[in-house]
TORKOL-4160 file (C-alpha; in steps of 0.2 Angstrom, whole numbers, padded with zeros to 4 digits, m for minus):
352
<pt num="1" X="0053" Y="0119" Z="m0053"/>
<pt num="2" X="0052" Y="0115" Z="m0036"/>
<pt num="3" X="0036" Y="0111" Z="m0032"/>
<pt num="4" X="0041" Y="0098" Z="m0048"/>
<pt num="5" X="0057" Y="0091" Z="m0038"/>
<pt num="6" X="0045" Y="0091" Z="m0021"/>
<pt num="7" X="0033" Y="0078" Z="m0030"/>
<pt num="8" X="0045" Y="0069" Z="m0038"/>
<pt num="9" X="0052" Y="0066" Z="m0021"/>
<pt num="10" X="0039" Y="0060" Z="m0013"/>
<pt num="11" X="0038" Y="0049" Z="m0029"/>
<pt num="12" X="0053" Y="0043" Z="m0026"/>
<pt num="13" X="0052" Y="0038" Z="m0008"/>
<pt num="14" X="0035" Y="0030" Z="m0010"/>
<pt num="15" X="0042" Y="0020" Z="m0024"/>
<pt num="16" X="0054" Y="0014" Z="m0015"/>
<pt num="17" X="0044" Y="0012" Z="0001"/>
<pt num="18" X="0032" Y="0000" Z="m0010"/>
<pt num="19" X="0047" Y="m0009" Z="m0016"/>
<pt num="20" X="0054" Y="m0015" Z="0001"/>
<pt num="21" X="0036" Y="m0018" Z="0010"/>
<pt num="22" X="0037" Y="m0031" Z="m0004"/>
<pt num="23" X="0049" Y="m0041" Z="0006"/>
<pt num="24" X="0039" Y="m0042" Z="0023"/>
<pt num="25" X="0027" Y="m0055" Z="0026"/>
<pt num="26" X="0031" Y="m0074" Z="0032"/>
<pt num="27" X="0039" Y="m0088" Z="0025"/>
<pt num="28" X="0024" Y="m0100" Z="0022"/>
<pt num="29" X="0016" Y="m0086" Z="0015"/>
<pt num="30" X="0025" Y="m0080" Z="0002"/>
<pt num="31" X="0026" Y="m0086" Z="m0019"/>
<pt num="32" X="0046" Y="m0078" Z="m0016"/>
<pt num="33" X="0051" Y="m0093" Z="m0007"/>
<pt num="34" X="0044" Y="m0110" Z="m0016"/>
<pt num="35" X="0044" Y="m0127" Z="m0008"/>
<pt num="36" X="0033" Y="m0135" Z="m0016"/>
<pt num="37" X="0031" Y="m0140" Z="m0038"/>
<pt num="38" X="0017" Y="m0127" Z="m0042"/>
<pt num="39" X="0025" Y="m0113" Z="m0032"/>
<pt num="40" X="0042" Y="m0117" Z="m0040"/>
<pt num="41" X="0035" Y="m0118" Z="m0058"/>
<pt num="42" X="0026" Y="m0101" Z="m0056"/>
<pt num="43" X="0043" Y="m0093" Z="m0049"/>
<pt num="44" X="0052" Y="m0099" Z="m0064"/>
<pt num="45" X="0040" Y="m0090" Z="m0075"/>
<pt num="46" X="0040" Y="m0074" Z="m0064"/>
<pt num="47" X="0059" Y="m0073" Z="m0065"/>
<pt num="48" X="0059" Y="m0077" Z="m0084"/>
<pt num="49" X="0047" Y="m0063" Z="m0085"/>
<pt num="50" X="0057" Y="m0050" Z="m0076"/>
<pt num="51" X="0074" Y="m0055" Z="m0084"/>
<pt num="52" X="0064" Y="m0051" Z="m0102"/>
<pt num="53" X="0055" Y="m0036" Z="m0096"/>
<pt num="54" X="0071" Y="m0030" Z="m0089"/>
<pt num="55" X="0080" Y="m0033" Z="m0108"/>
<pt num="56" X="0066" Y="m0023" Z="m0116"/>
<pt num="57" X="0066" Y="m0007" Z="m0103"/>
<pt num="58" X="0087" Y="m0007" Z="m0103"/>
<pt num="59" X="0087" Y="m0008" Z="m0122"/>
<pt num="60" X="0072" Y="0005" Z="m0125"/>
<pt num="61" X="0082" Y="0016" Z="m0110"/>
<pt num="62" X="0098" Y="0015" Z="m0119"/>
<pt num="63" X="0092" Y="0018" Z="m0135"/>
<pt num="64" X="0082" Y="0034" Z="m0131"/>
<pt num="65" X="0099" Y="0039" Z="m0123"/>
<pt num="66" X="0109" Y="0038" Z="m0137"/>
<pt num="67" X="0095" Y="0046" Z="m0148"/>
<pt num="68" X="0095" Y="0061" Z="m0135"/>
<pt num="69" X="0113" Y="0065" Z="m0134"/>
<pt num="70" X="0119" Y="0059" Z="m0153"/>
<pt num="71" X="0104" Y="0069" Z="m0162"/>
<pt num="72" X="0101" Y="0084" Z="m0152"/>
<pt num="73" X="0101" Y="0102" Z="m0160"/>
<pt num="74" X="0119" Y="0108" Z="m0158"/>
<pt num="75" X="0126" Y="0126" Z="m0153"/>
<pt num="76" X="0123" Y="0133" Z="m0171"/>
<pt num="77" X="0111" Y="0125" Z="m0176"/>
<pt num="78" X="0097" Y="0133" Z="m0186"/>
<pt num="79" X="0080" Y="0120" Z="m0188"/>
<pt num="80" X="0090" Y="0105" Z="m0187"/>
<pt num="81" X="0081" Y="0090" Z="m0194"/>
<pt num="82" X="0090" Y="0072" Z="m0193"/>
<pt num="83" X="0092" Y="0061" Z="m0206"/>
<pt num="84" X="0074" Y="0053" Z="m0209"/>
<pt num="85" X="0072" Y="0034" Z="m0209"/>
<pt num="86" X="0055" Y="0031" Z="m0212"/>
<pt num="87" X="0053" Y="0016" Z="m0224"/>
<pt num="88" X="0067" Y="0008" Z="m0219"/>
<pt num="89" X="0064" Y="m0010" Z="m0219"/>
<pt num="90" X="0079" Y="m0015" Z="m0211"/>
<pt num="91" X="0072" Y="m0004" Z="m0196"/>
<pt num="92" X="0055" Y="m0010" Z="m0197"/>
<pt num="93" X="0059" Y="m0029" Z="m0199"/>
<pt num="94" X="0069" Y="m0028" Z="m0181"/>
<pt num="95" X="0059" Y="m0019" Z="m0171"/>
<pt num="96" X="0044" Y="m0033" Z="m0179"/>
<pt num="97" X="0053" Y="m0048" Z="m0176"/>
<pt num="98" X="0063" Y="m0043" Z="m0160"/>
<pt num="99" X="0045" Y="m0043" Z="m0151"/>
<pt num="100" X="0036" Y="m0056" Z="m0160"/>
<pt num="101" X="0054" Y="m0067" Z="m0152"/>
<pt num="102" X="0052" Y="m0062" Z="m0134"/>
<pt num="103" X="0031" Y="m0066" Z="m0135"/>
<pt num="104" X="0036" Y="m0084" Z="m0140"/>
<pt num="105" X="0051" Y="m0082" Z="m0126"/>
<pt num="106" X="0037" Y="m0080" Z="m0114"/>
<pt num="107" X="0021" Y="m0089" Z="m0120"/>
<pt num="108" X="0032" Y="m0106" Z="m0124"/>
<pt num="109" X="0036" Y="m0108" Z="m0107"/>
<pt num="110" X="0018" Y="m0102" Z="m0099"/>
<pt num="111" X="0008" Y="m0114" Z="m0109"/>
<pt num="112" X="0019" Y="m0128" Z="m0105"/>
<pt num="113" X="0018" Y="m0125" Z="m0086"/>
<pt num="114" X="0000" Y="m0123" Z="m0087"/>
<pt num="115" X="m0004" Y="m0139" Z="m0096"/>
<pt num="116" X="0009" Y="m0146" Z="m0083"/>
<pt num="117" X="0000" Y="m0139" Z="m0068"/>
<pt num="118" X="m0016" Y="m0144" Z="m0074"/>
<pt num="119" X="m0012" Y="m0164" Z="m0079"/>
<pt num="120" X="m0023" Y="m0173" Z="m0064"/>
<pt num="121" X="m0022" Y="m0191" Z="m0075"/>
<pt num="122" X="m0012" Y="m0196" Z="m0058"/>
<pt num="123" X="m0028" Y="m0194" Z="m0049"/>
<pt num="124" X="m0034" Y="m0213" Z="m0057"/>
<pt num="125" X="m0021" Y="m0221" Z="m0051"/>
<pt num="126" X="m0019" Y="m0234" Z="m0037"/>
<pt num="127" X="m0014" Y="m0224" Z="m0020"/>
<pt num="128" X="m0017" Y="m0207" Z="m0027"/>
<pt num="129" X="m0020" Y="m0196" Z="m0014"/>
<pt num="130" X="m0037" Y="m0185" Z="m0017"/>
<pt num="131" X="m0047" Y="m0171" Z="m0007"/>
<pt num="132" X="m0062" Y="m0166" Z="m0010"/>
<pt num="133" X="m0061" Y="m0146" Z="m0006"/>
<pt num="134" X="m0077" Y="m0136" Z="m0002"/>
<pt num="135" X="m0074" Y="m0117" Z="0000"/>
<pt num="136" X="m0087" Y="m0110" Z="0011"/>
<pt num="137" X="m0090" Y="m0091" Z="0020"/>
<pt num="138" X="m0079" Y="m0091" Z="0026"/>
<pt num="139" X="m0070" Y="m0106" Z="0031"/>
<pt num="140" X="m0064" Y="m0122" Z="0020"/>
<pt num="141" X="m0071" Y="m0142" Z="0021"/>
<pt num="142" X="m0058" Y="m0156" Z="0018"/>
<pt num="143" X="m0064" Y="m0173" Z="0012"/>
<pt num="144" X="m0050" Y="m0188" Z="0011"/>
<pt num="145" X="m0057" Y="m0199" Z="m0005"/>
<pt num="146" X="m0057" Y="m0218" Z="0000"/>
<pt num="147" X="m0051" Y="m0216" Z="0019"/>
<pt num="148" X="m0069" Y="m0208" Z="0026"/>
<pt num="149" X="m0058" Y="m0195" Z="0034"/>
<pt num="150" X="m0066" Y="m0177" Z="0036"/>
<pt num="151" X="m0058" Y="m0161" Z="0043"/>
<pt num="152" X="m0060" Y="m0144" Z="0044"/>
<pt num="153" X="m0046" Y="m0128" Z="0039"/>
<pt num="154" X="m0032" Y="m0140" Z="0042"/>
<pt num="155" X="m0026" Y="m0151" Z="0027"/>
<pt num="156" X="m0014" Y="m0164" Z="0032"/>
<pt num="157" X="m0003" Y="m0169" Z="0015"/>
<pt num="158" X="0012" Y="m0181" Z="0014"/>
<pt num="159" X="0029" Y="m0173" Z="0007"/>
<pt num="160" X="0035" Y="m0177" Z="m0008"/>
<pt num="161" X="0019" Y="m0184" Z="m0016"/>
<pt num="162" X="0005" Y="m0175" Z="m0027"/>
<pt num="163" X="m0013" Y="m0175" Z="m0016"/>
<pt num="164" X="m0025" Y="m0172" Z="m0030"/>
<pt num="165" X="m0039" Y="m0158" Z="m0028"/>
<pt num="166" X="m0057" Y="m0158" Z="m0032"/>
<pt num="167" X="m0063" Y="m0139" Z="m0029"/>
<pt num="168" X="m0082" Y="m0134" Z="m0027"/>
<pt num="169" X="m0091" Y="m0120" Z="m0018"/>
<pt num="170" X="m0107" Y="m0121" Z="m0008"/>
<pt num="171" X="m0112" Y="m0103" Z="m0008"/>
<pt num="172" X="m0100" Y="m0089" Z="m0019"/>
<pt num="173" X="m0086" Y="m0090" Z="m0030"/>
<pt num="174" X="m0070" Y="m0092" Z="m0019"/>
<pt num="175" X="m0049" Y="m0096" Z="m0024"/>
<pt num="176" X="m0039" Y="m0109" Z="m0017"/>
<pt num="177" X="m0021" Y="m0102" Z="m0014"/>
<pt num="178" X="m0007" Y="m0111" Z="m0004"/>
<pt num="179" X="0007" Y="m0097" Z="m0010"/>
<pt num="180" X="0022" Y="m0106" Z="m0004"/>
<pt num="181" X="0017" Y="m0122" Z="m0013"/>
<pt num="182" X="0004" Y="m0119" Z="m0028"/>
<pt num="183" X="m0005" Y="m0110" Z="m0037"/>
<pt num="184" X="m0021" Y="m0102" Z="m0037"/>
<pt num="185" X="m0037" Y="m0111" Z="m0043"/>
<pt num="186" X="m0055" Y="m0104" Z="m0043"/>
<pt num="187" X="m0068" Y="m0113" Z="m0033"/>
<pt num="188" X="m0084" Y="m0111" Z="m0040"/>
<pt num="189" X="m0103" Y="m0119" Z="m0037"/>
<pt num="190" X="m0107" Y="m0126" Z="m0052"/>
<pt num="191" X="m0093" Y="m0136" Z="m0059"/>
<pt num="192" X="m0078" Y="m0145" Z="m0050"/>
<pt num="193" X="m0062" Y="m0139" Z="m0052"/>
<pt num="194" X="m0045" Y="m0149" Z="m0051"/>
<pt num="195" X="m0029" Y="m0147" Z="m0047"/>
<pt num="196" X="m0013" Y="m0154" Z="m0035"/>
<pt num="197" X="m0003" Y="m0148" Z="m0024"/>
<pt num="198" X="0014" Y="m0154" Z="m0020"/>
<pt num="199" X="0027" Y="m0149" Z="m0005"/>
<pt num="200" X="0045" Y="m0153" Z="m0006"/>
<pt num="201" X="0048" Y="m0150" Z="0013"/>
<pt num="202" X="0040" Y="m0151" Z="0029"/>
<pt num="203" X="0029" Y="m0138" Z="0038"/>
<pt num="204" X="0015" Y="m0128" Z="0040"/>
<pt num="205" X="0011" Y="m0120" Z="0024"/>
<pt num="206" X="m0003" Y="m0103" Z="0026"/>
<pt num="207" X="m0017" Y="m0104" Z="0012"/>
<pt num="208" X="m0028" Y="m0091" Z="0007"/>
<pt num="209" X="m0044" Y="m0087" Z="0000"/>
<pt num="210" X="m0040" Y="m0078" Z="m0016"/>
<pt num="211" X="m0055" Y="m0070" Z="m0025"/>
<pt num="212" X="m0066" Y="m0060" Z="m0014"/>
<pt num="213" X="m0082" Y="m0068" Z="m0005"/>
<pt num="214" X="m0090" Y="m0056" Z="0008"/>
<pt num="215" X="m0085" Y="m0047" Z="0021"/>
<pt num="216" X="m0073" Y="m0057" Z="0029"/>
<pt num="217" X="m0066" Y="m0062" Z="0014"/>
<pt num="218" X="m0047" Y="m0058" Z="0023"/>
<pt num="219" X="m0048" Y="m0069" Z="0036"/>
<pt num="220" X="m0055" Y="m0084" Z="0027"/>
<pt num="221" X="m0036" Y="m0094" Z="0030"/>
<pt num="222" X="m0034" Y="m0111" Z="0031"/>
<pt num="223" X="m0015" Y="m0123" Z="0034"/>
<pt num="224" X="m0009" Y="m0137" Z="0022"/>
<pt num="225" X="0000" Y="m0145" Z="0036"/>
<pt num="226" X="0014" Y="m0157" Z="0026"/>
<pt num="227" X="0021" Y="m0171" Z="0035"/>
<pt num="228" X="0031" Y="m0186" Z="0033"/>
<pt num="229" X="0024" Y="m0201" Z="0023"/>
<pt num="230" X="0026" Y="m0210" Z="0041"/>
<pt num="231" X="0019" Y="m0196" Z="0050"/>
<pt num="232" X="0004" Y="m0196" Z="0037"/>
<pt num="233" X="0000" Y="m0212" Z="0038"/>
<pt num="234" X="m0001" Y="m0213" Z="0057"/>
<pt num="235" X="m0012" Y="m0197" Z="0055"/>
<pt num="236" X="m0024" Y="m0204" Z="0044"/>
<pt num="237" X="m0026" Y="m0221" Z="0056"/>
<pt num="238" X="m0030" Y="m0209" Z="0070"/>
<pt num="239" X="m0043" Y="m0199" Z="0062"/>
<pt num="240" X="m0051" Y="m0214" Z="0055"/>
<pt num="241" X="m0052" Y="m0222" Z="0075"/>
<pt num="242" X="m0061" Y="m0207" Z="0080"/>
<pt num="243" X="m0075" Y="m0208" Z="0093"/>
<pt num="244" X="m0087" Y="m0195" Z="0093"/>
<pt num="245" X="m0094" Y="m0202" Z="0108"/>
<pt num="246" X="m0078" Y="m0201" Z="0117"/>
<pt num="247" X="m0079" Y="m0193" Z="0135"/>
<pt num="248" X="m0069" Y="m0179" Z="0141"/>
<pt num="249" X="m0055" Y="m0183" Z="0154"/>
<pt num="250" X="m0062" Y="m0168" Z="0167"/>
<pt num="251" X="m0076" Y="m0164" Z="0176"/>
<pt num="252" X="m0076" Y="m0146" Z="0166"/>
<pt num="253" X="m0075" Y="m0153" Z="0148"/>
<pt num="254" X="m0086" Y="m0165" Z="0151"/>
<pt num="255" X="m0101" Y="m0151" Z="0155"/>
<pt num="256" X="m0095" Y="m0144" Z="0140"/>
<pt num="257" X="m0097" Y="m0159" Z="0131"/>
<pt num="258" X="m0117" Y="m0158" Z="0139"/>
<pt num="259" X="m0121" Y="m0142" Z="0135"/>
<pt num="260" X="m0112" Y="m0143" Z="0116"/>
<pt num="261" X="m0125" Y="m0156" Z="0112"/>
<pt num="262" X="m0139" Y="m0147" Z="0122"/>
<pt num="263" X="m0137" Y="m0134" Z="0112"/>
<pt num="264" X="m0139" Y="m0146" Z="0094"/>
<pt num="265" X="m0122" Y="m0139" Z="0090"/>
<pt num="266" X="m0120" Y="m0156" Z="0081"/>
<pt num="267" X="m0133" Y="m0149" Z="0070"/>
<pt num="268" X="m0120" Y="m0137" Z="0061"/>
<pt num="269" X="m0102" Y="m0146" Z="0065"/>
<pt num="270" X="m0097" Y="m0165" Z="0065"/>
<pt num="271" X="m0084" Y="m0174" Z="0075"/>
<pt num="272" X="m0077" Y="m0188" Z="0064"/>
<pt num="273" X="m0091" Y="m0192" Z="0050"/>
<pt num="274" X="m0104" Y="m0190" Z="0063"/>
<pt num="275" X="m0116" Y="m0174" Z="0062"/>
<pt num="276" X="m0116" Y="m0161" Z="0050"/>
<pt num="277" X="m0106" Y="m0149" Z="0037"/>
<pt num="278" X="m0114" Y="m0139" Z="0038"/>
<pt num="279" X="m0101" Y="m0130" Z="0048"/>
<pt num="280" X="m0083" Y="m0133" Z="0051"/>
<pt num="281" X="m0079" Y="m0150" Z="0055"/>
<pt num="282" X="m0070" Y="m0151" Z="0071"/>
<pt num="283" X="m0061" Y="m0168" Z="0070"/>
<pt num="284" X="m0044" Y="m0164" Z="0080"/>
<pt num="285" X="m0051" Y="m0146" Z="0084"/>
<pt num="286" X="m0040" Y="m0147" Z="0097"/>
<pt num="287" X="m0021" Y="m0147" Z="0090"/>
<pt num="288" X="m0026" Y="m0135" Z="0078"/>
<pt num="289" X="m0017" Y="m0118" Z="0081"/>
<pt num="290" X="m0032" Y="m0106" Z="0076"/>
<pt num="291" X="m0048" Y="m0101" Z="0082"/>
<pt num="292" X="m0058" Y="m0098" Z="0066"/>
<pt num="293" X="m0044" Y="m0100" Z="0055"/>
<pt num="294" X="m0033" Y="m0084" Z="0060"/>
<pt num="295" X="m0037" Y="m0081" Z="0080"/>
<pt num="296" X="m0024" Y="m0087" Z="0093"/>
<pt num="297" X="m0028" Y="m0105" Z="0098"/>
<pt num="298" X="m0033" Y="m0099" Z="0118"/>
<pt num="299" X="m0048" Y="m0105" Z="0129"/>
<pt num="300" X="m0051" Y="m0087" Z="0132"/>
<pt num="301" X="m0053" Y="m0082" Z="0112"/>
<pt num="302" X="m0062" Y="m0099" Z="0109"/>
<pt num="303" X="m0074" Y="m0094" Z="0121"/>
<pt num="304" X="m0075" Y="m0075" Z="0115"/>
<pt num="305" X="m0079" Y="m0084" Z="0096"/>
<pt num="306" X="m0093" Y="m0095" Z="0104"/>
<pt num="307" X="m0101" Y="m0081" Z="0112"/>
<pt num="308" X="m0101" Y="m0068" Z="0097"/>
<pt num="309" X="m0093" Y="m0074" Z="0082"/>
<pt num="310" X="m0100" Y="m0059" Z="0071"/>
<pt num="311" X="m0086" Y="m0047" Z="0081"/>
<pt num="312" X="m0075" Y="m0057" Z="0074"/>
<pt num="313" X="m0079" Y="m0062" Z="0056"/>
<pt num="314" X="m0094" Y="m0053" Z="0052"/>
<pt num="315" X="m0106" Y="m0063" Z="0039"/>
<pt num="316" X="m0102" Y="m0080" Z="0045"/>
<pt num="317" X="m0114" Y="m0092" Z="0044"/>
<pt num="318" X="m0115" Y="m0097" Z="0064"/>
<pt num="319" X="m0121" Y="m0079" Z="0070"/>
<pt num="320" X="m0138" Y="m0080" Z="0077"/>
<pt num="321" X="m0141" Y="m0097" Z="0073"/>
<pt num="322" X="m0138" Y="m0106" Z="0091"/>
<pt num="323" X="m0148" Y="m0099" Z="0106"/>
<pt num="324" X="m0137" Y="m0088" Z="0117"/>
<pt num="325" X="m0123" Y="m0095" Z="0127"/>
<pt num="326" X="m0118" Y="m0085" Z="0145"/>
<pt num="327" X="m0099" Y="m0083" Z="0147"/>
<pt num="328" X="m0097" Y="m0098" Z="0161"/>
<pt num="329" X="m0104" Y="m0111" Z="0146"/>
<pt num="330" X="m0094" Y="m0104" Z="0134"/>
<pt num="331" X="m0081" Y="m0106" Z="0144"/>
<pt num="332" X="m0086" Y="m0125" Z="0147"/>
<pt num="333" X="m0089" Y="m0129" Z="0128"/>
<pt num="334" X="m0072" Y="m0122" Z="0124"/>
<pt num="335" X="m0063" Y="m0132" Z="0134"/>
<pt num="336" X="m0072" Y="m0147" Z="0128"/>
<pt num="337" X="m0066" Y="m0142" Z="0112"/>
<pt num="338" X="m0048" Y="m0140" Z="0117"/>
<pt num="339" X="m0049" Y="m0159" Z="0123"/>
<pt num="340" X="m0055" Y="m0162" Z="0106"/>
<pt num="341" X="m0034" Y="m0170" Z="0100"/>
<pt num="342" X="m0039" Y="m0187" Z="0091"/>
<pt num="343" X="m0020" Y="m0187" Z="0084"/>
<pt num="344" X="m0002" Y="m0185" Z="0089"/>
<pt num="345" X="0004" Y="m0176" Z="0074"/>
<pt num="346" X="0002" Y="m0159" Z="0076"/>
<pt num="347" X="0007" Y="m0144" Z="0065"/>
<pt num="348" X="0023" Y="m0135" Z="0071"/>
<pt num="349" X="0018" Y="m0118" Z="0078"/>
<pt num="350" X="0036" Y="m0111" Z="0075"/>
<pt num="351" X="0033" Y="m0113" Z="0056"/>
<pt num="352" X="0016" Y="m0104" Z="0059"/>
C-alpha cells in the first residue's frame, strides 16, 4: 500500500508539473493568446472541445459515483445482485443518441472553420496581397506576387487584411505554423498549397516549422512581422528601391562587401532580386533581429555563422560549400551585412 501511494505521488506531482509548464512560453508563440482570424477560430474549437469533453468525464464521474455508493453490497448482505437492466431500450437509446449529439456538437463547427480557413477566392481579386512561400532546410523564402519584392525569414504583412499563401518545398516535407495568428499547413515538393493568414494587431509574431525536416528541424523559425497599412506600404517602396550595388558607408564594410563577392557568395544569396535562392535572401538583412533565424542579431555571432555554420545548425545547406573564411574576414563580411538596412520599418524587438 505504500509503495502504491508513493507512485501515485509522483503521479500526481508530474501531472501537475505538466499542467503548468503548459502556461510558459512567449506571447507570439503561443495558439492560447490569438490575434489573428485563424488562431482565434482554432481557439474557439479548442474551447468547444474542452467544455464538451469536460460534460462527458463530469457526467461519466458522477454517474460511476452514484452507481458506487447507491449499489454497493450492504452490511448483511449475502451475493447481492442489483436489479438488471439489460435490454432496456430507454437505457440504450440515451446512451446512443447522447453521443451521436455531441459528435455533430463538434464535427458542425470543425468542418465549418476548415472550409472557412481554406476559402483563398480573395486571392483573385484586385489588391490581394499574395506570397509565394518556399520552406527549405532549414530556413524559409518569401516571394511578394506583383511587387518583385524577395526576402528571406522575415515576412512583412499589413494588419487587418488577409496576405494570401502559396506554399511549396524545395527539398522535404516542411509545416508552416505562425501560432498566435493561423494555423498549420503542410508544405510539400509536389503540389502548392494555400492558405492566409490574418493579424488583428500589431507586432512580431514567431512562426515555426511544424513537421520534422532534419536535424535542425527546431531551429528552422521565421517572424510574420505585422505592420500598419501605412507602414506596409512604405516598406514595400523601400525594398522595391533597393540597390544591390549600393556601397557601404565605412571603410570596414566596404572590404566586407569585397571579399562577400570574392567569395561568389552571390552564387547562393541575393540582395534585392539580384543573385540567387538558393540561399536566404538577404534584402534588409540588417534590421532583422536573428542570425539564421534564432541566434542573437551581433557582429560577433554573425561572424561565428559565417565561419562554421554546421556548429550551429547542423545539415544546413551552406556548410562546406564556400572556401574557408579566417576570423578577420568574417568579421568584415558580417559587418557589411549589418549595413545591409534597405528600410525604416523594423520589427519591434520588445515583442520579440
Amino acid at each position: 500500500m505504500k509503495g502504491w501511494m508513493g507512485k501515485f505521488r509522483a503521479l500526481f506531482i508530474l501531472g501537475v508539473l505538466a499542467l503548468v509548464l503548459t502556461g510558459c512560453g512567449k506571447e507570439n508563440l503561443t495558439a492560447f493568446v490569438p490575434k489573428g482570424y485563424g488562431a482565434e477560430s482554432s481557439m474557439k474549437l479548442i474551447i468547444l472541445s474542452i467544455v464538451v469533453m469536460t460534460f462527458v468525464f463530469l457526467s461519466v464521474m458522477i454517474i460511476y459515483t452514484i452507481v458506487l455508493f447507491r449499489f454497493r453490497e450492504k452490511k448483511g448482505q449475502e451475493d447481492y445482485i442489483p436489479k438488471q437492466v439489460e435490454g432496456n431500450k430507454t437505457l440504450e437509446t440515451i446512451w446512443t443518441v447522447i453521443p451521436i449529439i455531441l459528435v455533430f456538437v463538434l464535427a458542425i463547427p470543425t468542418v465549418i472553420a476548415t472550409f472557412d480557413l481554406a476559402d483563398v477566392s480573395g486571392a483573385a481579386e484586385e489588391g490581394a496581397i499574395s506570397v509565394d512561400v518556399t520552406g527549405n532546410q532549414y530556413w524559409w523564402h518569401f516571394e511578394y506576387q506583383g511587387e518583385e519584392i524577395q526576402t528571406s525569414q522575415d515576412m512583412y504583412i499589413p494588419v487587418g487584411e488577409k496576405v494570401y499563401l502559396n506554399m511549396i518545398s524545395s527539398d522535404v516535407i516542411h509545416s508552416f505554423w505562425v501560432p498566435t495568428i493561423a494555423g498549420k499547413m503542410d508544405v510539400n515538393v509536389e503540389n502548392t498549397n494555400q492558405m492566409y493568414i490574418e493579424a488583428y494587431e500589431e507586432g512580431v509574431y514567431w512562426g515555426k516549422c511544424a513537421e520534422l525536416c532534419g536535424p535542425s528541424h527546431s531551429l528552422m523559425d521565421f517572424k510574420v512581422v505585422a505592420v500598419s497599412p501605412e507602414e506596409y506600404e512604405q516598406w514595400v517602396a523601400d525594398m522595391q528601391s533597393v540597390d544591390p550595388e549600393e556601397e557601404p558607408q565605412d571603410a570596414v564594410a566596404v572590404e566586407g562587401k569585397e571579399l562577400f563577392e570574392a567569395n561568389n557568395c552571390m552564387t547562393c544569396h541575393a540582395i534585392g532580386s539580384t543573385g540567387s535562392n538558393v540561399a536566404p535572401n538577404l534584402t534588409n538583412f540588417g534590421n532583422r533581429t536573428k542570425v539564421a533565424g534564432f541566434m542573437e542579431m551581433t557582429p560577433e555571432n554573425l561572424a561565428d555563422w559565417i565561419q562554421d555554420p554546421e556548429k550551429f545548425k547542423p545539415g544546413n545547406n551552406m556548410t562546406g560549400t564556400y572556401p574557408d573564411v579566417s576570423k578577420e574576414d568574417a568579421e568584415k563580411i558580417a559587418e557589411y551585412l549589418m549595413q545591409l538596412k534597405h528600410t525604416e520599418i523594423t520589427p519591434d524587438v520588445a515583442g520579440n
